[in-house]
N, C-alpha and C positions, 0 to 999 in steps of 0.2 A: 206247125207241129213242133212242140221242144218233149225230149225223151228224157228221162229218166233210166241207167242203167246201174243195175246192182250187179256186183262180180265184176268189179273192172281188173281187180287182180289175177281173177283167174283166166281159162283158156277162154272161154266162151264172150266172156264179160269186155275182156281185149279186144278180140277181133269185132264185137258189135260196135264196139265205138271209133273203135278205127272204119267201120265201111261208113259209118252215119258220118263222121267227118268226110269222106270223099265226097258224101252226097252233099254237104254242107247243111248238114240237118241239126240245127242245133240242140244241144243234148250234153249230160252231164254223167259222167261215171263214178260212182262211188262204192265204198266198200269197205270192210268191220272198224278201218279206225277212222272213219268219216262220221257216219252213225250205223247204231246197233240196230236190227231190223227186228230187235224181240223189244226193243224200248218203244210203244205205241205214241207215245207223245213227238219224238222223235221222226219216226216213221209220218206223223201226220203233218208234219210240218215241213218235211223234206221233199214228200210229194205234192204237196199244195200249187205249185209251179207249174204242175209238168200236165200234159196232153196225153202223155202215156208212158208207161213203167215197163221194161222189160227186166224182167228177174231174171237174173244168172246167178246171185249168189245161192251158196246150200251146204252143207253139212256132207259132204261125198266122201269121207272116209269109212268106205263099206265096213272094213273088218272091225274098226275102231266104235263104229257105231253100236256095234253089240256090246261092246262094254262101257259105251258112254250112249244112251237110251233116252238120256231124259234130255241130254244136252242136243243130242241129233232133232230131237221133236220139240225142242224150242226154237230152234232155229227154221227148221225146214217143214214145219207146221204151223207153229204158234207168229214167226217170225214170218210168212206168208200169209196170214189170217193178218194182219196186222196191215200190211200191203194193199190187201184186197179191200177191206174194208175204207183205208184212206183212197183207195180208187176210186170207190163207190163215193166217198162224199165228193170227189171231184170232178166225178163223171170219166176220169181219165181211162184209158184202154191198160188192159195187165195181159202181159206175154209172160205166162208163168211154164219154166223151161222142168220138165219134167224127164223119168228117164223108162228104159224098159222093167226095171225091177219090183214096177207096180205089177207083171202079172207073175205068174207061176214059173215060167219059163218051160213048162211040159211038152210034151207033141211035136210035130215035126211041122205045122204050116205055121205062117204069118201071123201073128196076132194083127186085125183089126183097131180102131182107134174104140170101137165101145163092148171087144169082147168082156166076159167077165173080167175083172181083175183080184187078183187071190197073193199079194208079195210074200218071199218067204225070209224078211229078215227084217231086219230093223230098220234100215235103209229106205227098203224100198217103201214098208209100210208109212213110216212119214213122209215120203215124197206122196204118196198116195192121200194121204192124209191136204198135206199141202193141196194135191186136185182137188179135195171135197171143201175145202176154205175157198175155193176162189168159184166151185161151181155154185155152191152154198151162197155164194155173197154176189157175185155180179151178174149182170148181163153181157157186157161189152169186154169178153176177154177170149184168150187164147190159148191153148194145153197145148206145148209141143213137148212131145217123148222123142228121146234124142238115145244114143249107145255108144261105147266104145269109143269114147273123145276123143280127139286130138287136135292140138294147135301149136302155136310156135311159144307164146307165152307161159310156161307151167308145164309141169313132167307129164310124163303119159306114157303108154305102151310103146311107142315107135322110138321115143327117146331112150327110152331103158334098152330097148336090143339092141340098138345099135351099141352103146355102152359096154351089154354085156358080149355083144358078137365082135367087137373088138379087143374084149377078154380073152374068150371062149372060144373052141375049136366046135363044141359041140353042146346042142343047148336042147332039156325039156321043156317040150312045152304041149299045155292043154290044147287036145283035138275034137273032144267032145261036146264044148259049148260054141255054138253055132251065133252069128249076129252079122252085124254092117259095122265097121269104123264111119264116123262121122269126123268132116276135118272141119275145126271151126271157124276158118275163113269162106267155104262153101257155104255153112247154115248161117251166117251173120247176116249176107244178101236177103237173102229167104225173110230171116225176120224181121229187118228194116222194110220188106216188101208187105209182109203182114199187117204192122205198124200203122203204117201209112193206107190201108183198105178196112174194110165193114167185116172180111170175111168170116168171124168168127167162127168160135170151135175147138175141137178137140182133131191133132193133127199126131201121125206120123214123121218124123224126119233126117233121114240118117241117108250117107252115100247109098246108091244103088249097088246090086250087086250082095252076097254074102260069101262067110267063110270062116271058118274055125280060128281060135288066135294061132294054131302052128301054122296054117295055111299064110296068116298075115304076117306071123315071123318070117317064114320062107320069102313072103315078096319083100317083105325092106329087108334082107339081105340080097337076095338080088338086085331090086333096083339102085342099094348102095353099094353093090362091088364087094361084096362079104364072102368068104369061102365057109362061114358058121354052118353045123349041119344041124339041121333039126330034127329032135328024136318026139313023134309025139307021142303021147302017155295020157290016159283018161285022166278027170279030175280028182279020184280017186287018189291017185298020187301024187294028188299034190294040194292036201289038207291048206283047207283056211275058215277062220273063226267063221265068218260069213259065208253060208252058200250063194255059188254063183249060178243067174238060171242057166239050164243046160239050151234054151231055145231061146235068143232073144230077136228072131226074125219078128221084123213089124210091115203091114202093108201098108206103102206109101199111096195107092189112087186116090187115095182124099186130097195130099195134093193138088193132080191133074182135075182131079174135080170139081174144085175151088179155082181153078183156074191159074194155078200155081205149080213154076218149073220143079221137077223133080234134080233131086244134085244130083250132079257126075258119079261115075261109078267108081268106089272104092280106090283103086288102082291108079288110077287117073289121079285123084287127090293124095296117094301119098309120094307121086312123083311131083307135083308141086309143092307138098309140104318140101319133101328133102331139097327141090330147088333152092325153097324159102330159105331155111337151115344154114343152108351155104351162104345166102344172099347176108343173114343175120349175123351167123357165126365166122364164116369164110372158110366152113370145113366141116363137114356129118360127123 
């Protein structure tokens, strides 16, 4: 098996190739200035090599995508149709890493892996878009919806509060959009583990466990020794160009179904992230 991984500069793309190296799985990481994944001549000849493709790269700047629309769905549509297609002439496996903001974000249960889906921004609609290029074109592939990032490589929520809770005595933050952090050294395993089986499918995949982002504020200041208090405040107060779902619970038993471990619970992972942190930085 030699892998193919796109996103190696970001959170997710990092830690894939960092766990395929522990397994000694050989495999190559690339990313925008390697080659362009919307250049099809490109893309077909980069993948010609490989046994299977795991896509991390994508166009993730939510608020930004509303005013760049055409640029977000070249990349995270047209630049994923492009993938799938060079998979398909190589027969190769595609792990195409998708996110919760393909559904509505409505209700209070779990979204399933085939409820409807209905995105309400630009975002999510081309990452949804990107699903239908790869259900559209292959057999031998894999949908994983993944939320609320986090890794040691690239900013994210847990890095900015700690940032700001060593500013700040006291910090708003939104209590009404509900989901799971995902730390991307937990899901890296999981998708080398994919990789490497038949499973196919469309999957759930985010830490167990949920909780509003003031809830996840409150715990990385505690588990980093913070006295920040946190004031939460509906999302109402706290406008952004992009709406964010208010629900992005997802049911993982497809996982277990498939025969595949479920990740540690939220809490769990952000006290080895800030272990990491230290181990990186030599200080949160």
């Amino acid at each position: 098996m030699k892998i193919l991984v796109t996103g190696i500069k970001g959170q997710l793309g990092y830690d894939v190739c960092k766990e395929l190296t522990a397994r000694n799985i050989p495999h190559k990481g690339v990313d925008y200035d390697d080659f362009d994944i919307t250049n099809r001549e490109a893309v077909f000849c980069a993948v010609s090599d490989y046994s299977a493709v795991i896509h991390c790269a994508a166009y993730t700047a939510v608020d930004k995508a509303e005013d760049e629309p055409d640029l977000c769905r070249k990349i995270n549509e047209d630049g994923t149709k492009n993938l799938a297609q060079a998979c398909k002439q190589t027969g190769a496996k595609m792990l195409y890493i998708s996110t919760d903001y393909v559904f509505p974000g409505t209700g209070e249960t779990a979204y399933k892996p085939h409820d409807p889906t209905a995105p309400i921004g630009v975002y999510g609609k081309t990452k949804l878009a990107g699903e239908k290029a790869v259900t559209e074109t292959l057999d031998r592939f894999f949908i994983i919806r993944i939320s609320w990032v986090f890794g040691i490589n690239g900013n994210n929520f847990v890095k900015t509060m700690l940032r700001l809770g060593n500013e700040r005595d006291t910090l708003n933050v939104v209590a009404d959009q509900i989901g799971s952090p995902t730390y991307t050294a937990d899901l890296a395993p999981l998708l080398c583990d994919m990789a490497a089986s038949e499973k196919f499918g469309i999957y759930h995949a985010t830490n167990e466990g949920e909780c509003s982002w003031a809830d996840f504020a409150r715990e990385i200041f505690r588990q980093a020794g913070l006295n920040t208090k946190v004031t939460p405040v509906p999302s109402s107060e706290y406008p952004t160009k992009a709406t964010r779902p208010l629900n992005s619970r997802m049911d993982k038993t497809c996982l277990e179904e498939a025969g595949f471990a479920r990740l540690p619970r939220w809490e769990d992972a952000l006290s080895r992230f800030l272990q990491d942190l230290v181990h990186v930085n030599g200080g949160i």
